[in-house]
N, C-alpha and C positions, 0 to 999 in steps of 0.2 A: 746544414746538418741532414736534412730530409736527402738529400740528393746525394751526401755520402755513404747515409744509411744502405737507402735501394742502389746504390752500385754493391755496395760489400753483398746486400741482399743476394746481388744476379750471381756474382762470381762464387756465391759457396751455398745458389739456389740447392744443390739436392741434398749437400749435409742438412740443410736448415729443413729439408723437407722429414729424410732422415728420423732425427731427433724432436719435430713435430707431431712426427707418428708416434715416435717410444713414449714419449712424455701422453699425447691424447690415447692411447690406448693403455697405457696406466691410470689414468683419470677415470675413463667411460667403460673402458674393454674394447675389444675390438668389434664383437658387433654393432658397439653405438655407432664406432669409427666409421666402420663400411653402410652403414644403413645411412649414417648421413651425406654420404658423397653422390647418393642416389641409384635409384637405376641406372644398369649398361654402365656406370661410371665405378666400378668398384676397385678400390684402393687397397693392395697388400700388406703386410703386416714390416717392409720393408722402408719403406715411407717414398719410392719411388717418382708416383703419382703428384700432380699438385691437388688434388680435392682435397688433402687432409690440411691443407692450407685455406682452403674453403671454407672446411668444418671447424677451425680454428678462427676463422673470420666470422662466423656466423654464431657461435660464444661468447667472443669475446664483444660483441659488439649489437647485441641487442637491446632494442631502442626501448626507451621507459613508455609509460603511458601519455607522456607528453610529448614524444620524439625523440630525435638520439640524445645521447650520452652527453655530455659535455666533457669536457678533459677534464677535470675536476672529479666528477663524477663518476668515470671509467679508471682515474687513479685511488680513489677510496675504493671502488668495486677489487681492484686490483690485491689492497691492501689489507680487505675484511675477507676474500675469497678466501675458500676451503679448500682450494686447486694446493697440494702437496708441494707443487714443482713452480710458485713461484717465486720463492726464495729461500734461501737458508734461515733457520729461526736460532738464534743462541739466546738463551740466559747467563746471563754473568751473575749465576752464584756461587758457591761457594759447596761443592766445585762445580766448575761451569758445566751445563747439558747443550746439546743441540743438534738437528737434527734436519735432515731433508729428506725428499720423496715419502715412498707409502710406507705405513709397520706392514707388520707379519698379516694381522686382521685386516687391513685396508685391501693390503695385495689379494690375498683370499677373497673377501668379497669381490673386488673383478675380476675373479677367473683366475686366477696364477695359483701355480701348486708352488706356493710360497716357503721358503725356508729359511733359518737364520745361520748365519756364524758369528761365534762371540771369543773376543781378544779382550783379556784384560790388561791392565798398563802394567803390572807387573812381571808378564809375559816378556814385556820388551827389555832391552837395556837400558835405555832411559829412560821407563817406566821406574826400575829397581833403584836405578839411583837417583831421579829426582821426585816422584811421584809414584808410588806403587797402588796406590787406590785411584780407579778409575777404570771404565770400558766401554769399547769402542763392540757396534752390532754392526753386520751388515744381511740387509733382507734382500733375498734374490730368488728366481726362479728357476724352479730346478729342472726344468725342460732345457731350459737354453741356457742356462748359467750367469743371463743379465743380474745388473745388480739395481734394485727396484729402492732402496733406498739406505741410507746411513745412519747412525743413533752412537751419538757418543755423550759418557757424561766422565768428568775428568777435566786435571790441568789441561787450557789449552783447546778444551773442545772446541768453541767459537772459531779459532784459528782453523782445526784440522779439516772442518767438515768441508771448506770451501773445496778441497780436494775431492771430498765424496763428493759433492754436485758437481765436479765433472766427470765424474767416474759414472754417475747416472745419469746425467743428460746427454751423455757422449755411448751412451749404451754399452759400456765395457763389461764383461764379464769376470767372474772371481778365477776362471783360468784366465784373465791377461793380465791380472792382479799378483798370482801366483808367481807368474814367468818374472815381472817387472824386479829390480835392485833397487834397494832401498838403503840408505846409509843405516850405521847398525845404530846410532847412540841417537836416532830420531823417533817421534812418536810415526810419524808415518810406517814405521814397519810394523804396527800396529794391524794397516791394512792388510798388509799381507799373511801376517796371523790369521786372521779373520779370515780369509779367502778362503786360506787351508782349513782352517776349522769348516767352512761349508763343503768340502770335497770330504771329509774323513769328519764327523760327529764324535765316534768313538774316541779315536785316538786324544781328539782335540777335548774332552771333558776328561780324560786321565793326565793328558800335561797340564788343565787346569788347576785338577785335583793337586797333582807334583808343585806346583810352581806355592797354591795356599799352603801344603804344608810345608815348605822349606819356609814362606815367609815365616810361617806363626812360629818355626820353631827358632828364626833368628829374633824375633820378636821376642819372646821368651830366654834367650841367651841373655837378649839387651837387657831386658827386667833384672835378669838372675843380678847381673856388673854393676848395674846400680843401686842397688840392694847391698851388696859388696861395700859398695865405694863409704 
């Protein structure tokens, strides 16, 4: 296993460098990034470099006051860590939430001129018809258009978000999110909502607005028919 690991490791070395940088310079910022790779040794915001592999090594793997870690040890550190991006978190309530990478305030505290886009499940087609309460956030930085993390509460959140953690550990932006085709009757076109809504605010809070009023006034038809009936 160890030996199939570090071949996959060499062969897709500078992705894995890549997205060791997007992920530790969301964490720390990027000063922490380049100050810990050292003098003469400094690391771009690219993830080009291997020191950010360094600075990842040198995290993840400090020794207790009795010596290192033990596997055990470094697998509960793993599991009680405050690190955003080490795994997807759902709740299976009712309706399900979940979430990965930083919010709006996390991103802000490190540096990002942080912003949101929000998509509700009634937005979509198969929001309207299986599920119309629920919403899907996506937090990104509005420099570069990365998308810094995902926030869904809704049918099916647990499911969707697995898509947003690769949408942010893969460093995609909400224009590659915009561009991308989506089947029409899935919640994934959800993200694409959402994309749009962080390129256009405006727009994206008046089809909000359109979409609750048409619900509440089909909502109100249904009351009137039963009332009828």
């Amino acid at each position: 296993v160890a030996q199939g690991a570090a071949a996959v490791a060499h062969m897709f070395r500078g992705d894995v460098a890549r997205r060791a940088t997007q992920q530790a310079i969301a964490m720390r910022g990027p000063e922490a990034v380049q100050a810990a790779a050292g003098p003469g040794d400094r690391t771009k915001a690219d993830g080009s470099q291997d020191s950010l592999l360094k600075w990842f090594r040198q995290v993840s793997s400090t020794p207790t006051e009795g010596g290192s870690k033990s596997k055990g040890e470094k697998e509960k550190r793993m599991f009680e860590s405050n690190d955003p991006f080490a795994f997807p978190v759902g709740i299976w309530s009712s309706p399900e939430c979940s979430y990965f990478g930083l919010s709006s305030q996390q991103a802000k505290e490190r540096g990002y001129e942080a912003a949101e886009g929000l998509a509700l499940y009634r937005e979509s087609l198969r929001g309207c018809v299986f599920s119309p309460d629920g919403m899907l956030k996506l937090v990104f930085d509005t420099k570069t258009g990365v998308i810094l993390g995902v926030h869904i509460v809704g049918q099916d959140a647990c499911e969707l978000i697995h898509y947003g953690m690769e949408l942010v550990r893969g460093g995609r932006t909400v224009y590659d999110v915009t561009k991308n085709m989506y089947s029409a009757v899935t919640f994934h076109e959800l993200y694409q909502i959402a994309a749009r809504a962080c390129l256009d605010p405006a727009a994206a809070r008046k089809r909000r607005r359109d979409a609750g009023a048409a619900w509440a006034e089909l909502y109100k038809s249904t009351q009137n028919l039963r009332r009828n009936e």
